[in-house]
TORDORO-9595 format. One line per field, with one value per residue: x, y, z of N, C-alpha, C in turn; chain; residue in one letter; residue number from 1. Coordinates in steps of 0.2 Angstrom, whole numbers. Layout:
nu	X;...
nv	Y;...
nw	Z;...
cau	X;...
cav	Y;...
caw	Z;...
cu	X;...
cv	Y;...
cw	Z;...
c	A;...
r	A;...
k	NUM;...
***
This chain:
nu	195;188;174;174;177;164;155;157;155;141;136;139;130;119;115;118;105;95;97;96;81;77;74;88;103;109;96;88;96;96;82;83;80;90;102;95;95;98;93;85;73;58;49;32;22;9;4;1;19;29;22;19;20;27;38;44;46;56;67;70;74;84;92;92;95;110;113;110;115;107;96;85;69;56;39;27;12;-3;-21;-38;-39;-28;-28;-26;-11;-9;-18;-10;2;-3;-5;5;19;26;41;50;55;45;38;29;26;13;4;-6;-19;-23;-20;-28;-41;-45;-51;-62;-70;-72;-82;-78;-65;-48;-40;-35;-33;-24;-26;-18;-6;12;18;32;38;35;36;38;29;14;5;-12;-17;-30;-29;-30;-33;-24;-24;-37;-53;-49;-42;-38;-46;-56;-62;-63;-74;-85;-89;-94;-105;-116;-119;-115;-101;-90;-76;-63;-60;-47;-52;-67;-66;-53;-38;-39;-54;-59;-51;-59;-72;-69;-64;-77;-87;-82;-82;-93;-100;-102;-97;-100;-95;-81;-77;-61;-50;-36;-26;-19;-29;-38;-31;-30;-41;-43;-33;-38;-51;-63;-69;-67;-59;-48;-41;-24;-11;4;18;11;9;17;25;17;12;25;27;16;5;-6;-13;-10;-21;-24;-16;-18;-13;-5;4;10;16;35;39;30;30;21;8;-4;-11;-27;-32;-26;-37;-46;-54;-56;-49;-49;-37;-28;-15;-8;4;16;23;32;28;25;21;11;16;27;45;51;64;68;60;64;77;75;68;78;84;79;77;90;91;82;92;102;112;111;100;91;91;86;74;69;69;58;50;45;41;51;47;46;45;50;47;42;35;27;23;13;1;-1;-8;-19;-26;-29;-37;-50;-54;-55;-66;-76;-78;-79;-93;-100;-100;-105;-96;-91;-84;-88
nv	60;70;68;54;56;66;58;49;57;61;49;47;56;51;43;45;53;45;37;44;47;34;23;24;14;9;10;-1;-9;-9;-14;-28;-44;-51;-45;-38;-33;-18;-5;0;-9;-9;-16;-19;-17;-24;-18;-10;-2;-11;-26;-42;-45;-35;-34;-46;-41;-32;-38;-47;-37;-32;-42;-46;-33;-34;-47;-45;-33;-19;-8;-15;-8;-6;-2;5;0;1;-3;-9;-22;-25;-24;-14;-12;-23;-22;-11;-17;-28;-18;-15;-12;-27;-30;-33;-24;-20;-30;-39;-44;-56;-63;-74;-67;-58;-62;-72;-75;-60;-61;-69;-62;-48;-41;-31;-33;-24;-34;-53;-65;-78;-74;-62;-60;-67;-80;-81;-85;-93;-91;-91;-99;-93;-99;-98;-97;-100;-91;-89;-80;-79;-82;-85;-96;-105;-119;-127;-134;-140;-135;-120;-124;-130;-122;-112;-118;-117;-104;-88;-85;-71;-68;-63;-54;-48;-43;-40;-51;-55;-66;-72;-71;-81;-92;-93;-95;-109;-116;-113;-122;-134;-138;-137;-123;-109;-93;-75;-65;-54;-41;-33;-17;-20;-33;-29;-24;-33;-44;-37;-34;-48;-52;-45;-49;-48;-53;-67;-77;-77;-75;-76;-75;-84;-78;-65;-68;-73;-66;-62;-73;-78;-71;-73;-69;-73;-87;-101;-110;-121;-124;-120;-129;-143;-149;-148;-130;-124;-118;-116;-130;-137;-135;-142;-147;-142;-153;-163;-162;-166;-158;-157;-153;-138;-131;-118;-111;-96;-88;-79;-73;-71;-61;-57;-45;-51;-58;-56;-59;-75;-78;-67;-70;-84;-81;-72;-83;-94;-84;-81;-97;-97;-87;-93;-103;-99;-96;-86;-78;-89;-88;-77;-77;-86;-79;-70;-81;-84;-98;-108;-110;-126;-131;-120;-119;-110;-118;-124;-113;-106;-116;-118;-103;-106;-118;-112;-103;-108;-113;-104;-94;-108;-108;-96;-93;-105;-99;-89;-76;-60;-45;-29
nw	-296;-287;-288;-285;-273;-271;-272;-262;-249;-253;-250;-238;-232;-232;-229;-215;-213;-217;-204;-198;-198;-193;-180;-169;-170;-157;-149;-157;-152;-138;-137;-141;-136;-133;-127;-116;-101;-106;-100;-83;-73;-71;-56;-56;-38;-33;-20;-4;3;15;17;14;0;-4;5;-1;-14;-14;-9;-22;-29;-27;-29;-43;-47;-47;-49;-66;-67;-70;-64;-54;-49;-36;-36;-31;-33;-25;-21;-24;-22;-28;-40;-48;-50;-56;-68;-74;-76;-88;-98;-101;-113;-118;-116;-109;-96;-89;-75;-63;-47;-44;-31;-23;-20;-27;-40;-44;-36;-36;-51;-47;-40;-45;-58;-68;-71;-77;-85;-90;-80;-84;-99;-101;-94;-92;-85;-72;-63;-48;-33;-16;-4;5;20;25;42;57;71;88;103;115;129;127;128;120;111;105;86;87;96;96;83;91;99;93;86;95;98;88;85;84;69;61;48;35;23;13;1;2;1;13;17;7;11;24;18;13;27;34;25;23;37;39;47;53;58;63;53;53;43;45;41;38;45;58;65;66;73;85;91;90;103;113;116;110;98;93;84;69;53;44;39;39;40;42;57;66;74;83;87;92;102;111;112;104;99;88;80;68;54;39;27;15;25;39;45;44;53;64;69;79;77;70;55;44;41;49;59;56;48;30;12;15;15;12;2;0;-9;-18;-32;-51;-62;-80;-93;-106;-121;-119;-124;-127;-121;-114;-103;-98;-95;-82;-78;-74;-66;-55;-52;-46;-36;-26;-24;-16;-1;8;2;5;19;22;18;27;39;35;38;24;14;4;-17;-20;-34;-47;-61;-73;-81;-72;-62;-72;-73;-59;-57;-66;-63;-47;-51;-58;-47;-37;-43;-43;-30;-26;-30;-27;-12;-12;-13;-11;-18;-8
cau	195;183;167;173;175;158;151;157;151;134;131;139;126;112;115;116;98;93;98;91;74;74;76;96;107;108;89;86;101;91;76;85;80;96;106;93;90;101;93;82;68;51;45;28;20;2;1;7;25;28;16;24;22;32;46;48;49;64;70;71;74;90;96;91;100;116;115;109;121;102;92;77;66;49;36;21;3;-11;-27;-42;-36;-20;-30;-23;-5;-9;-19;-3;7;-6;-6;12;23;31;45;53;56;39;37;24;23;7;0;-13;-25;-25;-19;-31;-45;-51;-56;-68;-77;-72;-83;-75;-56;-44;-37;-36;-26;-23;-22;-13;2;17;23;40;39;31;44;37;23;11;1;-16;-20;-32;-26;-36;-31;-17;-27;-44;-54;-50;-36;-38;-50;-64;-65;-68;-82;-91;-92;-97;-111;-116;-116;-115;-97;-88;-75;-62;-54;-44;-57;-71;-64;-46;-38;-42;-60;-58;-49;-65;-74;-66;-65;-85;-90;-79;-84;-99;-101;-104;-98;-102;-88;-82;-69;-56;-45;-29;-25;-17;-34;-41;-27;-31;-47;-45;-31;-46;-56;-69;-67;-65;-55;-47;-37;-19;-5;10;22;8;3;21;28;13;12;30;26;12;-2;-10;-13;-12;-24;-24;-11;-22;-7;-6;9;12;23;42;39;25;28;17;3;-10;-14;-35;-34;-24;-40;-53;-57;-54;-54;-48;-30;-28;-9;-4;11;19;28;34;23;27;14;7;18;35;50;53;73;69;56;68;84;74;66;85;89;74;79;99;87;78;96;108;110;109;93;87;91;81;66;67;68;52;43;43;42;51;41;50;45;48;49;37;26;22;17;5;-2;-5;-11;-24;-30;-31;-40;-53;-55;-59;-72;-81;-79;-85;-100;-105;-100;-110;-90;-92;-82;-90
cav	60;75;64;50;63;68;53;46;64;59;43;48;62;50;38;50;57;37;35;51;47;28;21;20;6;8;9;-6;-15;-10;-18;-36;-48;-56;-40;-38;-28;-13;1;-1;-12;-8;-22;-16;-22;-21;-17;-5;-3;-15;-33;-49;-45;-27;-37;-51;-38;-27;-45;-48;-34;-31;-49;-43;-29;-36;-51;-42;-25;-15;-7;-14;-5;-7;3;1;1;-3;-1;-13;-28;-27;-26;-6;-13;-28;-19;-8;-20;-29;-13;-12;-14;-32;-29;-36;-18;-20;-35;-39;-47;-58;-65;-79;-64;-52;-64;-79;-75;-56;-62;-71;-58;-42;-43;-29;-32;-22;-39;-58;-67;-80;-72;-55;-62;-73;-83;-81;-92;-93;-89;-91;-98;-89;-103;-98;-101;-98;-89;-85;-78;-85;-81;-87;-103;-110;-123;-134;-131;-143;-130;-116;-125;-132;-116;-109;-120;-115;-97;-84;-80;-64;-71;-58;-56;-41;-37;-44;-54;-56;-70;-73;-72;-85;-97;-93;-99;-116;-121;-115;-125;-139;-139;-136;-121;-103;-86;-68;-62;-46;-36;-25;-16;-26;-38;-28;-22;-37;-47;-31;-38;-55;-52;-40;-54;-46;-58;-76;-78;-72;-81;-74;-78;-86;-73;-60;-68;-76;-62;-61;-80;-80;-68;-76;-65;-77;-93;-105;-119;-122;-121;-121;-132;-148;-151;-140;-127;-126;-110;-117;-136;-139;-132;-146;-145;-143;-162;-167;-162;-169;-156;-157;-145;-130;-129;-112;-108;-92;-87;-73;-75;-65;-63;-52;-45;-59;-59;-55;-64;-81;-77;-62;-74;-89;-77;-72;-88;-95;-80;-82;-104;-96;-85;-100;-107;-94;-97;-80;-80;-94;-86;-68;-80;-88;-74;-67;-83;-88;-105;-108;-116;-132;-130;-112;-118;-108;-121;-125;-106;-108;-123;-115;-102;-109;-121;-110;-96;-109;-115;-99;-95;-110;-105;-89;-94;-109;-97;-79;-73;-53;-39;-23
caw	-289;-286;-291;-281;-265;-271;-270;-251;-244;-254;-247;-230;-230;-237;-223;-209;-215;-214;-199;-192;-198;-191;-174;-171;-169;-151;-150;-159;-150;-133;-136;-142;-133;-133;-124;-110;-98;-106;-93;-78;-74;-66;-52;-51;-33;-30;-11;-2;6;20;16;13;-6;-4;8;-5;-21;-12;-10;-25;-35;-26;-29;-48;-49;-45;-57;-71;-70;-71;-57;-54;-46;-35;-39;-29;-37;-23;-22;-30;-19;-30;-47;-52;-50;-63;-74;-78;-81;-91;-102;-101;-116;-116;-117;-101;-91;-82;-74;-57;-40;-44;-26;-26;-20;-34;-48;-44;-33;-38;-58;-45;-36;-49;-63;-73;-71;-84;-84;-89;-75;-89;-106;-100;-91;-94;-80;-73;-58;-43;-30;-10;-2;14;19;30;48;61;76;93;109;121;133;126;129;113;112;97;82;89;102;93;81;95;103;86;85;100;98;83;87;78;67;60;43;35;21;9;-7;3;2;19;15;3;16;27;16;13;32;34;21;25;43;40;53;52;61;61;50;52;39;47;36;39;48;64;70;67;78;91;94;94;106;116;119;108;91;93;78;65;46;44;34;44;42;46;63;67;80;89;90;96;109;116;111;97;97;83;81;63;47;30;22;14;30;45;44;49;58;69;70;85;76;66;50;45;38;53;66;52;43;24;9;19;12;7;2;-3;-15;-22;-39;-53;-70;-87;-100;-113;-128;-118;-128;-119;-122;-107;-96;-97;-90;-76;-72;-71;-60;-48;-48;-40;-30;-22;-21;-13;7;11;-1;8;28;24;17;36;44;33;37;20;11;-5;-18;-23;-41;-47;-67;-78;-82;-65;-61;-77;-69;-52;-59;-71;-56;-44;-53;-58;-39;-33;-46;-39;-22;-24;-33;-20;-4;-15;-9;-18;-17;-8
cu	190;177;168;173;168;153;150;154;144;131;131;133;119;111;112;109;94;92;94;83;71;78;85;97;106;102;85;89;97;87;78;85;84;103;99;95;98;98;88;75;64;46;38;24;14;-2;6;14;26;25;22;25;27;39;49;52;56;71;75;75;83;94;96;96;107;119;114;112;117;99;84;74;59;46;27;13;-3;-16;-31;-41;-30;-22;-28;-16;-6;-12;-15;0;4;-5;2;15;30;37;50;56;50;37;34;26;18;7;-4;-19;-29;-22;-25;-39;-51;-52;-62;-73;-79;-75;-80;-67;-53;-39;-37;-32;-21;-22;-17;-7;5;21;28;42;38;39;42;30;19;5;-3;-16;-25;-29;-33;-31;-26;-22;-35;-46;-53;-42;-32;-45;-57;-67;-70;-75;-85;-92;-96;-104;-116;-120;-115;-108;-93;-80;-70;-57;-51;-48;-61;-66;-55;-45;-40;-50;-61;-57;-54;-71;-73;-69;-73;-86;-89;-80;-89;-102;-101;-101;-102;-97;-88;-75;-67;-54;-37;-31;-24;-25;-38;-37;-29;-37;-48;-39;-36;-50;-64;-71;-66;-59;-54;-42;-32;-15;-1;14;18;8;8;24;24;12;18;29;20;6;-8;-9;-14;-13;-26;-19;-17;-17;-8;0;9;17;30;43;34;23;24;7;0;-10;-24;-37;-34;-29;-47;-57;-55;-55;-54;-41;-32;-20;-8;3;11;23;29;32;26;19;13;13;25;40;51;60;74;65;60;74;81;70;72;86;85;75;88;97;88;87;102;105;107;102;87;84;85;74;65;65;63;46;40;44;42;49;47;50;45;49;42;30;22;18;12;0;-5;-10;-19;-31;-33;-38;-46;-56;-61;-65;-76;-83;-82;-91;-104;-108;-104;-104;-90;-87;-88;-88
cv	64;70;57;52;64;63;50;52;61;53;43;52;59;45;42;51;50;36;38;52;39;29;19;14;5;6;3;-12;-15;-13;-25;-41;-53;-52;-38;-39;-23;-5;-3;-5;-11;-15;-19;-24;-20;-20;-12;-7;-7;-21;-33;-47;-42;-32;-42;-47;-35;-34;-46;-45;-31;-35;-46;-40;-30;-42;-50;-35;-20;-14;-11;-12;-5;-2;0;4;-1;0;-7;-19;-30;-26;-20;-10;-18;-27;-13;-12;-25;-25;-11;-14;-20;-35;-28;-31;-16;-28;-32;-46;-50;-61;-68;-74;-61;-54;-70;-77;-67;-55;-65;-67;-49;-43;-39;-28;-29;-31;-47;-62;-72;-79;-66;-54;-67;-74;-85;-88;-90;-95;-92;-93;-96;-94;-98;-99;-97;-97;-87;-82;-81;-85;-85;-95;-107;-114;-126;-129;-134;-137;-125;-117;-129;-128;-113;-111;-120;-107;-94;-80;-77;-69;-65;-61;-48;-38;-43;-43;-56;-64;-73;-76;-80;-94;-97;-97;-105;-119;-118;-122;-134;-141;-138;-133;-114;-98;-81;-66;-54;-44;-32;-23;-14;-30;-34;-26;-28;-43;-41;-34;-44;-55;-49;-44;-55;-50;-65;-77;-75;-77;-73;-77;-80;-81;-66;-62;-72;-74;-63;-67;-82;-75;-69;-72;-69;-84;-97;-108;-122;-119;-123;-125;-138;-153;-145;-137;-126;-122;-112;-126;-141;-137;-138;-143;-146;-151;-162;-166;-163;-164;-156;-153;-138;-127;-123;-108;-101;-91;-81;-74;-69;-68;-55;-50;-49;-55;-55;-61;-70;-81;-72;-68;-81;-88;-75;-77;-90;-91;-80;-89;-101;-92;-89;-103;-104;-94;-91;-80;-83;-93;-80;-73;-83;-84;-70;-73;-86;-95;-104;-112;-119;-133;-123;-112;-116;-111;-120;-120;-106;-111;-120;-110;-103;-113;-118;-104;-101;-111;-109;-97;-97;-107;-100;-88;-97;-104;-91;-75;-66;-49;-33;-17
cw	-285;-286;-288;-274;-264;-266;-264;-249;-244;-250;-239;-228;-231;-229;-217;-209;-213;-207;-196;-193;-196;-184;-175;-169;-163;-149;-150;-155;-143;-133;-137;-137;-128;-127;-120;-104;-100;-101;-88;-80;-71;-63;-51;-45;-31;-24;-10;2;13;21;13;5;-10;-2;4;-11;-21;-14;-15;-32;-35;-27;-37;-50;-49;-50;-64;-73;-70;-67;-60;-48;-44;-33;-38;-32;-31;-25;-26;-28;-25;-36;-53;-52;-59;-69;-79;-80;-87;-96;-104;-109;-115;-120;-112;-98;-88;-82;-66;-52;-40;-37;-29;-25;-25;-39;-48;-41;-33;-43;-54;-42;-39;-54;-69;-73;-78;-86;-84;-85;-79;-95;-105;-96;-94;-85;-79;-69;-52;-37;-21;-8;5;17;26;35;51;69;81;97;112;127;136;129;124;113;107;92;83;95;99;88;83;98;97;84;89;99;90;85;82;76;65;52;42;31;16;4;-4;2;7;19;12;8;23;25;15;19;32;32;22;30;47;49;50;56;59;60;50;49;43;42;42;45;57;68;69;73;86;92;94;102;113;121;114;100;94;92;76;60;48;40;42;46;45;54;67;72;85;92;94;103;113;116;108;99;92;83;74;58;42;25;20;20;34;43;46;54;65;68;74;83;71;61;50;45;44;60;62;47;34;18;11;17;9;9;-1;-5;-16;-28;-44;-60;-74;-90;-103;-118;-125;-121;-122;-116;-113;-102;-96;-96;-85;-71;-70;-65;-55;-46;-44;-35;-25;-18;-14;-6;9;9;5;19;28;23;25;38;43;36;30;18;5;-8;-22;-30;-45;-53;-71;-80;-77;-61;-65;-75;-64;-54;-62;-66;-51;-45;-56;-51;-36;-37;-44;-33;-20;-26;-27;-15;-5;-10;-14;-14;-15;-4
c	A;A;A;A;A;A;A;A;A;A;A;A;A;A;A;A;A;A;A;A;A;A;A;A;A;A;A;A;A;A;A;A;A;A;A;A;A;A;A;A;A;A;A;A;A;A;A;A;A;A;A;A;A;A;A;A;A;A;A;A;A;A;A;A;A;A;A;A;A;A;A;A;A;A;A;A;A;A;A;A;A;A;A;A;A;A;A;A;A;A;A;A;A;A;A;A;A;A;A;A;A;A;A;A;A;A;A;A;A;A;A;A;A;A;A;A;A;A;A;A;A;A;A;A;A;A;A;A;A;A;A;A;A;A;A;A;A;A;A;A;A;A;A;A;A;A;A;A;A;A;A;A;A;A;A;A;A;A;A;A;A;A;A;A;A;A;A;A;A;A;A;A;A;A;A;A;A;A;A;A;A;A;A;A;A;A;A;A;A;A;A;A;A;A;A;A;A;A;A;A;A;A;A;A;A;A;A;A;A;A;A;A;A;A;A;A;A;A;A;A;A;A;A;A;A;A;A;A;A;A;A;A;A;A;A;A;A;A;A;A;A;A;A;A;A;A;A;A;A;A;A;A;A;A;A;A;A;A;A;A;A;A;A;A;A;A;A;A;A;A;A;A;A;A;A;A;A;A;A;A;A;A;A;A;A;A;A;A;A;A;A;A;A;A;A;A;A;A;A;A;A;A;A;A;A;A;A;A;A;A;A;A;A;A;A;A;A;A;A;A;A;A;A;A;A;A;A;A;A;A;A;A
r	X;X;X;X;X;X;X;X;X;X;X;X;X;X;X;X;X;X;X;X;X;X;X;X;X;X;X;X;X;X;X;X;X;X;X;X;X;X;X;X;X;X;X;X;X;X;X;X;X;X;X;X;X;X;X;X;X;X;X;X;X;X;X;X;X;X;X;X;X;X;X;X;X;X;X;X;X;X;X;X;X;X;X;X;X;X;X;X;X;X;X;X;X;X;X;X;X;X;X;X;X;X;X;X;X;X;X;X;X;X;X;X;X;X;X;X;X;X;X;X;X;X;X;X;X;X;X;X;X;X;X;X;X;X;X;X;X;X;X;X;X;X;X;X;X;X;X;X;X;X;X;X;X;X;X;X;X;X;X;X;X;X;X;X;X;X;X;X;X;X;X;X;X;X;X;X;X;X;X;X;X;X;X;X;X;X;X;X;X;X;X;X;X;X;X;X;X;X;X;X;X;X;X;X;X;X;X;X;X;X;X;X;X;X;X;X;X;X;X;X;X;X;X;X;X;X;X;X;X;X;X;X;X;X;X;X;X;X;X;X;X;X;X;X;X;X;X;X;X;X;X;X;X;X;X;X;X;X;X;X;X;X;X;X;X;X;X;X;X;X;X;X;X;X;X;X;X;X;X;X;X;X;X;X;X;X;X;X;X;X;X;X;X;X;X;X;X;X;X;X;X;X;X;X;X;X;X;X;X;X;X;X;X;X;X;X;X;X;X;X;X;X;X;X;X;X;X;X;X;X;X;X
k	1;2;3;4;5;6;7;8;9;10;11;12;13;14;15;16;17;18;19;20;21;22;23;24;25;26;27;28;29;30;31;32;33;34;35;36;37;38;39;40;41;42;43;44;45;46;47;48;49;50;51;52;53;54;55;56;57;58;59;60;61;62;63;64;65;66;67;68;69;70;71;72;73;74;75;76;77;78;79;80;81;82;83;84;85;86;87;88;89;90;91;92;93;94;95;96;97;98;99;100;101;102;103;104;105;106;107;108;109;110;111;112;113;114;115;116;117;118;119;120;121;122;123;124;125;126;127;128;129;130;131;132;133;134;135;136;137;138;139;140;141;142;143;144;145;146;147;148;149;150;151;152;153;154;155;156;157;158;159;160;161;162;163;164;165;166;167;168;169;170;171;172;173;174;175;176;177;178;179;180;181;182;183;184;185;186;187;188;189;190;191;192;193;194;195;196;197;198;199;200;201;202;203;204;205;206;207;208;209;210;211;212;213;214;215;216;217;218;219;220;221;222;223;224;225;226;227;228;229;230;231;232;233;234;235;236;237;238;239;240;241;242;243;244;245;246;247;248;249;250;251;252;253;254;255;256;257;258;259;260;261;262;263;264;265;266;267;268;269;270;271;272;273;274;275;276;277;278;279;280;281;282;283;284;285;286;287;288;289;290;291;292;293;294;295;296;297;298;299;300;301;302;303;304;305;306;307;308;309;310;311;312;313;314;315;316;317;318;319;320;321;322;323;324;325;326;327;328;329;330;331;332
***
């Protein structure tokens, strides 16, 4: 009986030593794919606190945390037109506790004008699903002489008038480019940095114009400061349905939609990115969900299934390439 006593102490003490020298059981059962998310998750967001991309991720991450039983938590990276943010999670271990707030800005549009990005927007993410879209307009004065969009580029070709965006390489930029090109017409572009001092001077008098997101340029329009004479959309928006689309006043080629979605590392299990593309399609569906989106101003995007982010992606981030090639669009 002794030497069988012996023996279980032995193997108890053989095991223990095992164990204590490999990753435990818990350990191992944490990173399973299949029981995810066992602790917190980090949303990183690559803009600072406050921007449409900030007020979705809170959004979102709250909705998260509630159906998943796990914090997640946003964790804002700017700087680089968004390219510090993505280049962490790039780098991240995927292993679905860092995921990203990709934008069409700084997922699509700055591999076109950064040539040394830490970053492939295409091979160094997995897309989750493309969640909200911010479609462009052109805004003037309430005040001004500009009414419609023929106004402004008849006066434009007139005249060398100042034209306002938020910064070089922004999406805005970009959507600058399109209507020129498209409309074959020119200003004197001037970067602010952001958008409010750029509305502060078209308001002024001292700017013509200026490119905005909808939800950026939505209060000012409702209070009568801003005028909208153009939507950049393939349809007018819900929020400004008095407002023309670029087709709908002849010019063509000028659509420039912004989104916001939700992207993983490359090589995250599909078991973790196909439980939160599910919980991002209940998102989309949940009334309340659907009222804060109004009230932000957002548009949800009608296909929010992984493929179709890849796709967007892929297309767009070829797009802008040309574009910024054609128009010589650079970051400085």
């Amino acid at each position: 009986m002794r030497c069988k006593h012996r023996l279980v102490v032995s193997l108890s003490v053989a095991s223990s030593m095992l164990m204590a020298a490999s990753p435990s059981f818990a350990q191992l059962r944490a990173e399973d794919p299949a029981v995810w998310p066992t602790r917190p998750v980090k949303l990183v967001v690559p803009t600072a606190p406050g921007q449409a991309s900030d007020a979705l991720a809170r959004l979102l991450a709250d909705y998260f945390s509630k159906a998943f039983g796990k914090s997640f938590v946003v964790d804002n990276r700017p700087g680089a037109g968004g390219s510090i943010g993505l280049g962490a999670v790039a780098a991240a271990a995927p292993d679905g506790y860092t995921l990203v707030i990709g934008s069409s800005g700084p997922l699509t549009m700055s591999p076109a004008i950064y040539p040394k990005l830490s970053f492939d927007p295409i091979k160094d993410f997995e897309p989750i699903a493309n969640i909200a879209l911010t479609p462009q307009l052109i805004a003037v004065s309430s005040s001004g002489p500009y009414k419609t969009l023929a106004d402004l580029t008849a006066a434009a070709k007139q005249r060398y008038l100042p034209f306002a965006i938020p910064s070089l390489g922004s999406t805005a930029h970009f959507a600058y480019a399109a209507f020129t090109r498209s409309a074959k017409v020119e200003f004197n572009l001037i970067p602010f940095r952001g958008n409010a001092q750029g509305a502060s001077q078209v308001m002024a008098g001292d700017v013509a114009a200026m490119y905005d997101t909808v939800p950026g340029a939505l209060s000012l329009i409702k209070a009568g400061k801003l005028r909208a004479i153009a939507v950049a959309g393939t349809q007018r928006s819900p929020f400004l349905p008095d407002t023309p689309t670029f087709a709908e006043q002849g010019v063509a080629g000028a659509d420039v939609i912004g989104w916001i979605g939700l992207a993983a590392p490359a090589k995250t299990p599909s078991l973790i990115l196909d439980k939160l593309n599910a919980q991002v399609r209940l998102f989309l569906e949940s009334a309340a969900i659907q009222e804060s989106l109004k009230n932000m101003a957002f548009v949800p995007v009608a296909d929010s299934s992984r493929s179709a982010f890849a796709k967007t992606i892929q297309s767009e981030t070829s797009r802008w390439a040309k574009l910024a090639k054609d128009a010589n669009i650079r970051a400085e």
